[in-house]
N, CA and C atoms as a LAMMPS dump frame, in Angstrom:
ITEM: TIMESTEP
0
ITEM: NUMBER OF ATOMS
417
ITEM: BOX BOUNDS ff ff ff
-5.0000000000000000e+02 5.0000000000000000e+02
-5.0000000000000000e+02 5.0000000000000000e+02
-5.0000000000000000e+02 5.0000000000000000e+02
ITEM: ATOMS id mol type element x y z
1 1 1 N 67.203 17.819 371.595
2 1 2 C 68.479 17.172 371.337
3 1 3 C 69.52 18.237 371.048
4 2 1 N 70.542 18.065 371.631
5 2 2 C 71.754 18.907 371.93
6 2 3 C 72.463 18.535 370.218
7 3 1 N 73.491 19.145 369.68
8 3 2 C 74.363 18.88 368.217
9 3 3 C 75.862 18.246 369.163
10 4 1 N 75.431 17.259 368.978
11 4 2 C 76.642 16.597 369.989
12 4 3 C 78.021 16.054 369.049
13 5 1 N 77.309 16.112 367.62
14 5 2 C 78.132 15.314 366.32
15 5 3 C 78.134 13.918 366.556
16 6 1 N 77.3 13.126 367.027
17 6 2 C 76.942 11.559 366.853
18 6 3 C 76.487 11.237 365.899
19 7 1 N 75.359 12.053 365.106
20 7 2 C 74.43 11.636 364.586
21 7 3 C 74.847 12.543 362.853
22 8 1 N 74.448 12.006 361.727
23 8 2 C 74.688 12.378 360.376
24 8 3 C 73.421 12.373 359.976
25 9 1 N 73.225 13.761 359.177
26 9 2 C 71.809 13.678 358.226
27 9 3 C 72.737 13.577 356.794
28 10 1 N 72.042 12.957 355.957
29 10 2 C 72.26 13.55 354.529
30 10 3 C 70.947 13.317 353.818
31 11 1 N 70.69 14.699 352.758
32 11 2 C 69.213 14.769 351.941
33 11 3 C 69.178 14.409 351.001
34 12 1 N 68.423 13.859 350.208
35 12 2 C 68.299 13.049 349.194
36 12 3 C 67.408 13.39 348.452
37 13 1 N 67.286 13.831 346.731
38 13 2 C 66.038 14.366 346.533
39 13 3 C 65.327 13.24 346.052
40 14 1 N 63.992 13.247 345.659
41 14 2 C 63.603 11.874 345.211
42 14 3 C 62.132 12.512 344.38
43 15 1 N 62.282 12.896 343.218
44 15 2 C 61.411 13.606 342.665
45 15 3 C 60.866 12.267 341.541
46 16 1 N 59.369 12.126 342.36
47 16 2 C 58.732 10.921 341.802
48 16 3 C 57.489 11.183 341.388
49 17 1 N 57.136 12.501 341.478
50 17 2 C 55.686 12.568 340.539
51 17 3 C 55.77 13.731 339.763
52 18 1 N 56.824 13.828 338.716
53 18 2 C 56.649 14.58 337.811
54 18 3 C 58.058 15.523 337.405
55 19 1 N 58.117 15.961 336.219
56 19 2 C 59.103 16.71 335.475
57 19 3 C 59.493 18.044 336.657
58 20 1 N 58.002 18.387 337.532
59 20 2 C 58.482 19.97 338.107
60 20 3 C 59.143 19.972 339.121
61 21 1 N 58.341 18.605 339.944
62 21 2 C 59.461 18.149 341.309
63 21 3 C 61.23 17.955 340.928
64 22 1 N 61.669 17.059 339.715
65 22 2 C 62.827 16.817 339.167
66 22 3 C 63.116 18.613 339.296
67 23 1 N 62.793 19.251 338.3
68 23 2 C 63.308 20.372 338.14
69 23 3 C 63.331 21.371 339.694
70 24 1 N 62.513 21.307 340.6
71 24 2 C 62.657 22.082 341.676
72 24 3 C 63.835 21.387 342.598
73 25 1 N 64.012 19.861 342.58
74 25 2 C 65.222 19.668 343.336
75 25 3 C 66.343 19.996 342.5
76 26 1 N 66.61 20.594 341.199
77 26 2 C 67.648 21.013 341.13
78 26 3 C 68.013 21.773 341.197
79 27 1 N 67.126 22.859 341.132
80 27 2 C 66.758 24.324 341.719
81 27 3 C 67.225 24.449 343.622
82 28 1 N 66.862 23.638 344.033
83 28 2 C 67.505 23.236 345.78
84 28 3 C 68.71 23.469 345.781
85 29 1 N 69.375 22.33 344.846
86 29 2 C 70.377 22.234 344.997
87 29 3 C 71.628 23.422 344.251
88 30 1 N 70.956 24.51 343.632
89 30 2 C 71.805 25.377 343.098
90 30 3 C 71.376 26.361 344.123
91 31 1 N 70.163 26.22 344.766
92 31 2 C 70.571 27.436 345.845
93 31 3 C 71.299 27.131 347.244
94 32 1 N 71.811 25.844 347.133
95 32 2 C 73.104 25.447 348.155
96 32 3 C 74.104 26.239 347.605
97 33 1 N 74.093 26.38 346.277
98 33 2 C 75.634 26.566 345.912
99 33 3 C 75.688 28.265 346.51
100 34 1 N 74.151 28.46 346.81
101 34 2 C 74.96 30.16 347.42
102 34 3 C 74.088 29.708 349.265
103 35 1 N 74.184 28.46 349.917
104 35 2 C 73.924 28.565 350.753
105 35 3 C 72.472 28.638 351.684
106 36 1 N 72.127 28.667 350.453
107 36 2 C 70.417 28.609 350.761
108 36 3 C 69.548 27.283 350.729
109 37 1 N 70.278 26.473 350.726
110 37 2 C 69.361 25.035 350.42
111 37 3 C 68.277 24.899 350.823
112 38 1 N 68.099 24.949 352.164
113 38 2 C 67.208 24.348 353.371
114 38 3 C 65.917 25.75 353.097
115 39 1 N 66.319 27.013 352.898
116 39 2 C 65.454 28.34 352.804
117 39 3 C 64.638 27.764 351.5
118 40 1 N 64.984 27.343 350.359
119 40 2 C 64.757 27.112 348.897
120 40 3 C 63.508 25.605 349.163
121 41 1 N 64.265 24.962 349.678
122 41 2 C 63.663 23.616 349.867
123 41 3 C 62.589 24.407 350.835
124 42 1 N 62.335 24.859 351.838
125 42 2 C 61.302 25.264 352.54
126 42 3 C 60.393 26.192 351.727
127 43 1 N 60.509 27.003 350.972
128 43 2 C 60.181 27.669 349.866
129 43 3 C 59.021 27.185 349.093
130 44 1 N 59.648 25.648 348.688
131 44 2 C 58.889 24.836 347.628
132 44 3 C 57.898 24.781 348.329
133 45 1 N 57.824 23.765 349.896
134 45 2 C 57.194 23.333 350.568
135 45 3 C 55.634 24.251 350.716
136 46 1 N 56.777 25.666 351.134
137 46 2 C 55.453 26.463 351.168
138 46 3 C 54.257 26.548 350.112
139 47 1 N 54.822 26.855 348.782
140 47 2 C 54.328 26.723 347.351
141 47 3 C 53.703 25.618 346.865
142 48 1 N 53.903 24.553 347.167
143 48 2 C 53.443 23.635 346.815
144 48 3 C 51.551 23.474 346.288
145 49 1 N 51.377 23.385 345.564
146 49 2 C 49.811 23.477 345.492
147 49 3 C 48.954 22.454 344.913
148 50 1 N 50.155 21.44 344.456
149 50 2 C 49.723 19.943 343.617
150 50 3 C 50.604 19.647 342.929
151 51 1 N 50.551 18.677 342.471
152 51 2 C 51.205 17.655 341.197
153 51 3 C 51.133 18.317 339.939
154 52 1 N 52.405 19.066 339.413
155 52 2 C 52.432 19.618 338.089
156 52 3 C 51.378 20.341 337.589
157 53 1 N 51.794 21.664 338.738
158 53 2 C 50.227 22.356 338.429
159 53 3 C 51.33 23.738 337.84
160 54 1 N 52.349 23.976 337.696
161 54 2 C 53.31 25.233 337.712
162 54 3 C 54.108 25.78 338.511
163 55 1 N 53.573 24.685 340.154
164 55 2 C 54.145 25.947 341.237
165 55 3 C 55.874 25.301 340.532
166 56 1 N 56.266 24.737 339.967
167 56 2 C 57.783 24.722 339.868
168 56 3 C 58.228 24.913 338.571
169 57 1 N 57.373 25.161 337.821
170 57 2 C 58.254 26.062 336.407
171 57 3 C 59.728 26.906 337.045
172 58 1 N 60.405 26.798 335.779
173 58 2 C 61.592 27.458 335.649
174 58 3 C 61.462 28.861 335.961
175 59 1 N 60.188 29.641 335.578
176 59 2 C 60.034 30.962 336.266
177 59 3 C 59.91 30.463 337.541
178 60 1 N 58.762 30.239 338.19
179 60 2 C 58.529 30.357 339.37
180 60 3 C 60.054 30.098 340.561
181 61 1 N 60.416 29.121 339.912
182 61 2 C 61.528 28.861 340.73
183 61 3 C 62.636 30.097 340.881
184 62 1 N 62.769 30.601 339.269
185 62 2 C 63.304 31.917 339.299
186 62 3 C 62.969 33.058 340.72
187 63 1 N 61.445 32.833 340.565
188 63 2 C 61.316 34.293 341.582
189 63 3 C 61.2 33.591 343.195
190 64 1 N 61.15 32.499 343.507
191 64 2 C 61.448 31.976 344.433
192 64 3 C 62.937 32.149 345.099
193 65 1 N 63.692 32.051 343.969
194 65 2 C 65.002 32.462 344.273
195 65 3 C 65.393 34.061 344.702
196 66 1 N 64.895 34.66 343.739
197 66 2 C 65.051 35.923 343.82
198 66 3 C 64.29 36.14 345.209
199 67 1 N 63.217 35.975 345.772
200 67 2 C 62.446 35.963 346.858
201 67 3 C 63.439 35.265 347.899
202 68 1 N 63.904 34.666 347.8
203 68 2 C 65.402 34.374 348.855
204 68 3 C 66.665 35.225 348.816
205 69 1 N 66.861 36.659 348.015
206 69 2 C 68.128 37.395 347.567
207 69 3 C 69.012 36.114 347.03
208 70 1 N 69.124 35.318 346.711
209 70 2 C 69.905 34.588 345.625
210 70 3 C 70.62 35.817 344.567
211 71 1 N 71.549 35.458 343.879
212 71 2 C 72.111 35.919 343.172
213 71 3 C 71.773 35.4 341.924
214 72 1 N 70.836 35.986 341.326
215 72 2 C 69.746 35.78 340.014
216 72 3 C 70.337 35.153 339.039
217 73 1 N 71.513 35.906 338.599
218 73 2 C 72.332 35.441 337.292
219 73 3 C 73.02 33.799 337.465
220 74 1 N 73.702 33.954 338.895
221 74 2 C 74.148 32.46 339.229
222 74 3 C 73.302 31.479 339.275
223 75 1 N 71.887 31.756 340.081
224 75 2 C 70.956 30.649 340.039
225 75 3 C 70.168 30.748 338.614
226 76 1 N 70.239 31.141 337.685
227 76 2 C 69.654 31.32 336.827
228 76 3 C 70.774 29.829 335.33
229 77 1 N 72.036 30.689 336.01
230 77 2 C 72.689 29.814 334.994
231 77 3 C 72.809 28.269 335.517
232 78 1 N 72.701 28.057 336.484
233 78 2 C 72.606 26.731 337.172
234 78 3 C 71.707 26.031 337.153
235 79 1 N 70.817 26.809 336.93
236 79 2 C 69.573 25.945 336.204
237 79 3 C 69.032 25.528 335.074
238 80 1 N 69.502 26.808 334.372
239 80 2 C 69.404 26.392 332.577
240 80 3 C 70.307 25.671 332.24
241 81 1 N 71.88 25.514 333.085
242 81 2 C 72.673 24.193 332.627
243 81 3 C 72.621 23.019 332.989
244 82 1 N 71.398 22.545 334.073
245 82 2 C 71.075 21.39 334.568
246 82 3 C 72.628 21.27 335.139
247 83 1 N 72.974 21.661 336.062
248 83 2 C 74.196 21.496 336.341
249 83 3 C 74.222 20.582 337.673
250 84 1 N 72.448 20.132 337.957
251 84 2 C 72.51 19.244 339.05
252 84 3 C 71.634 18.017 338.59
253 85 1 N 71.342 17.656 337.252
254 85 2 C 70.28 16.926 336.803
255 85 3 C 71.368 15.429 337.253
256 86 1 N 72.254 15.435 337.06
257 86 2 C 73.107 13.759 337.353
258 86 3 C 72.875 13.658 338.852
259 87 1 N 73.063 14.7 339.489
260 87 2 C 72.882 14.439 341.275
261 87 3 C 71.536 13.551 341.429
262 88 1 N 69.955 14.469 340.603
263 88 2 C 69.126 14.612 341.076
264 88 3 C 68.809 13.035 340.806
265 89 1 N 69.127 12.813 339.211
266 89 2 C 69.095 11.708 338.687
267 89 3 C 69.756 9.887 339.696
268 90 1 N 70.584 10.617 340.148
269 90 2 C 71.55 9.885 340.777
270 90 3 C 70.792 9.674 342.194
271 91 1 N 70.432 10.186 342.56
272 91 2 C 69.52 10.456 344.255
273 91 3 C 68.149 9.511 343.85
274 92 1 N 67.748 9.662 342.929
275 92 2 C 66.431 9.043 342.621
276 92 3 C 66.75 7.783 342.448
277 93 1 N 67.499 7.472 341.447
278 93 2 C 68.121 5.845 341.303
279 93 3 C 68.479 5.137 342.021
280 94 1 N 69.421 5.9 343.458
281 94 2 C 69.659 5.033 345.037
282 94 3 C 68.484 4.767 345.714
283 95 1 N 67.601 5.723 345.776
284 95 2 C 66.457 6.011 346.346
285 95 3 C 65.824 4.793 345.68
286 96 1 N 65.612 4.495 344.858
287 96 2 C 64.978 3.386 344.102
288 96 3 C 65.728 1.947 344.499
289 97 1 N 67.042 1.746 344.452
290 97 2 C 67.672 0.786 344.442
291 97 3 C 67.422 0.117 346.117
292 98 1 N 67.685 1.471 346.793
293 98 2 C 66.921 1.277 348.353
294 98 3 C 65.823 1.499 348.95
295 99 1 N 64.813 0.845 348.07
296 99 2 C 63.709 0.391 348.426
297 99 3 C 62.98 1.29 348.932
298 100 1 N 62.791 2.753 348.525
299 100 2 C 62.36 3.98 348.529
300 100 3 C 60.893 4.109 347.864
301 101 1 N 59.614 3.696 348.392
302 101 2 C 58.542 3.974 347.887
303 101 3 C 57.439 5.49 348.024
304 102 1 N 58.178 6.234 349.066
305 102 2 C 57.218 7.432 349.446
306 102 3 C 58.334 8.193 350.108
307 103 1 N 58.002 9.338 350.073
308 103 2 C 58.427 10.527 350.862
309 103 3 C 57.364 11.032 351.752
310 104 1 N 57.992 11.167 352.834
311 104 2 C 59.702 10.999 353.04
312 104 3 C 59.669 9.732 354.038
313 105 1 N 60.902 9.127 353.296
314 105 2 C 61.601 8.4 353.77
315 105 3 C 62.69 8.38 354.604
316 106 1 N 62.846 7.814 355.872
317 106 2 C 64.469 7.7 356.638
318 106 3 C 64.839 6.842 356.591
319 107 1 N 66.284 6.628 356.692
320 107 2 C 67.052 5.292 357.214
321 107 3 C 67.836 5.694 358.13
322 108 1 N 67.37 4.743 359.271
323 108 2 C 68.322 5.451 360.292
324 108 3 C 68.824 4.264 360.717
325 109 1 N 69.932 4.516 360.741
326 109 2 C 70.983 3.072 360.981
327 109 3 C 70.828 1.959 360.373
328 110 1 N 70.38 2.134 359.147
329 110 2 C 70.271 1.087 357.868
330 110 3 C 68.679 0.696 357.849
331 111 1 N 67.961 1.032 359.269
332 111 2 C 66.254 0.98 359.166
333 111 3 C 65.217 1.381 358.435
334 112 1 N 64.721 1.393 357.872
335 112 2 C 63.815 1.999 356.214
336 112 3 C 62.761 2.613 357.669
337 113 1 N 62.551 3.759 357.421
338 113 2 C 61.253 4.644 358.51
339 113 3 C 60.675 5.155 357.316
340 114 1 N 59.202 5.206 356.955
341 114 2 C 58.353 5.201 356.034
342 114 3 C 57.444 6.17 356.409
343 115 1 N 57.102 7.294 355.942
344 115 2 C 55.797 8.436 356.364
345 115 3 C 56.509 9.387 357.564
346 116 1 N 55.583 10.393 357.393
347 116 2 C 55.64 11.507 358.417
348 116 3 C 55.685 10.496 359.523
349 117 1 N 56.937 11.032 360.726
350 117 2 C 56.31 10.45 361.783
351 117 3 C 56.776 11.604 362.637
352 118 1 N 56.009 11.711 364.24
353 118 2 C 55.773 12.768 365.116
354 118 3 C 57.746 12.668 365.561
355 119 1 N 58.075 13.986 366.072
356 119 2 C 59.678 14.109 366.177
357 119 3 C 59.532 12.484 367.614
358 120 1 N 59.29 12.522 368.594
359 120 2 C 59.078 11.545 369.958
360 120 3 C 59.454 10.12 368.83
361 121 1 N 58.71 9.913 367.706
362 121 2 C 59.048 9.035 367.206
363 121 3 C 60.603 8.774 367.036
364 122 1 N 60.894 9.807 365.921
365 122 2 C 62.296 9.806 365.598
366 122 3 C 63.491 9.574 366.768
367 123 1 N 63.464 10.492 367.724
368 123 2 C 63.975 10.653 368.829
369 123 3 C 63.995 9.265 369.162
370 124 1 N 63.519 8.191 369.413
371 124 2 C 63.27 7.008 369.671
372 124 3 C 64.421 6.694 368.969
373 125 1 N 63.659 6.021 367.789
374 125 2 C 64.888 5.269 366.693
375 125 3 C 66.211 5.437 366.701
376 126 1 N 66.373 7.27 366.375
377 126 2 C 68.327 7.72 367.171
378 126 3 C 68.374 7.422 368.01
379 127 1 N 67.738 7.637 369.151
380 127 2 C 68.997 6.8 370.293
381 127 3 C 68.5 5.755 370.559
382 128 1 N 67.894 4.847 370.314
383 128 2 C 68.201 3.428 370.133
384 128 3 C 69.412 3.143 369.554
385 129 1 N 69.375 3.608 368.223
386 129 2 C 70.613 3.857 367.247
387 129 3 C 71.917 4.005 367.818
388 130 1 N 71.507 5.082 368.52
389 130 2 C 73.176 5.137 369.275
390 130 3 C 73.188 4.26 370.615
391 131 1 N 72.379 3.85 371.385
392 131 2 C 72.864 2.959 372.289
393 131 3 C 73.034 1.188 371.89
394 132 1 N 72.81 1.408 370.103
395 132 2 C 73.526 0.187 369.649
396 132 3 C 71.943 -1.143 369.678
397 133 1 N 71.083 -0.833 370.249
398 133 2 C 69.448 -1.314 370.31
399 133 3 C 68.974 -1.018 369.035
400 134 1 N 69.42 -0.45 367.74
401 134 2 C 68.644 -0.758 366.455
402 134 3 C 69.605 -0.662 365.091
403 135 1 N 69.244 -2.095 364.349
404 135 2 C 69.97 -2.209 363.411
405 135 3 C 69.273 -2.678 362.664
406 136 1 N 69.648 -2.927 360.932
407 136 2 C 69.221 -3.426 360.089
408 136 3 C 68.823 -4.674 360.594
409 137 1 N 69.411 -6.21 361.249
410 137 2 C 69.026 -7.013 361.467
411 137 3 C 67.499 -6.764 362.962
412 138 1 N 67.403 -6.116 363.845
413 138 2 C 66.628 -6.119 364.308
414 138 3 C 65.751 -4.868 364.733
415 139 1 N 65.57 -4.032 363.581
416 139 2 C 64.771 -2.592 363.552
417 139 3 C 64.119 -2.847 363.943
C-alpha cells in the first residue's frame, strides 16, 4: 500500500495487566516528545519477557531510552513527572468505554477487529473501508 493520505492511524495505549505496562506507555509517549515513539514502543516489544517481571521498571526504561540516544535528562524528567499518566489514563478509559477487551485491538471505520490478524487481513477491511463496503452497521 502506497501513503496516499486516505487512511488515519491513531495509537492508543491500553495498559491492562499491570503498574509496568501503565508506566512503559508513558515512557512511549515521552520518547515521542524527542521523536522516538514507534523506536521506544518497539523497544518494549523487544524486552518484553512477562507480566510484571521488571522488564519496565523506571530503570530499565531509563536505559532503554538511553539505548535509543534519547536525551537522558529530558526523558528522565518526563517520567518522574508522570507528565503522560492523564493521556495514558485517558487512552485506557476510551479503550474501555469502547469495548476494548485485548490487544491489540482495531477499529477500522467504527469496526471493532480483535487479535493479531495476518496484514492480507487488514488490507481487506481498509479498502473495503474506503470503497464505502464496511461500516459499523454492516462490518
Amino acid at each position: 500500500m502506497s501513503n496516499t493520505g486516505k487512511v488515519y492511524f491513531e495509537y492508543r495505549a491500553y495498559p491492562i495487566i499491570g503498574p509496568e505496562l501503565f508506566t512503559a506507555a508513558e515512557g512511549s509517549y515521552c520518547a515521542g516528545d524527542q521523536g522516538k515513539f514507534w523506536e521506544f514502543h518497539d523497544t518494549l516489544f523487544t524486552n518484553w519477557t512477562g507480566e510484571n517481571v521488571g522488564d519496565f521498571t523506571q530503570d530499565k526504561l531509563i536505559q532503554y531510552a538511553n539505548a535509543l540516544n534519547l536525551n537522558a535528562a529530558e526523558f528522565e524528567s518526563c517520567l518522574s513527572a508522570e507528565k503522560y499518566k492523564g493521556r495514558v489514563e485517558q487512552d485506557k478509559a476510551q479503550a474501555e468505554a469502547d469495548g476494548v477487551h485485548a490487544t491489540p485491538t482495531l477499529f477500522i471505520n467504527g469496526v471493532k477487529v480483535e487479535g493479531a490478524q495476518p496484514f492480507h487481513a487488514l488490507k481487506q477491511y481498509i479498502e473495503d473501508a474506503l470503497n464505502g463496503n464496511l461500516n459499523t452497521e454492516n462490518g
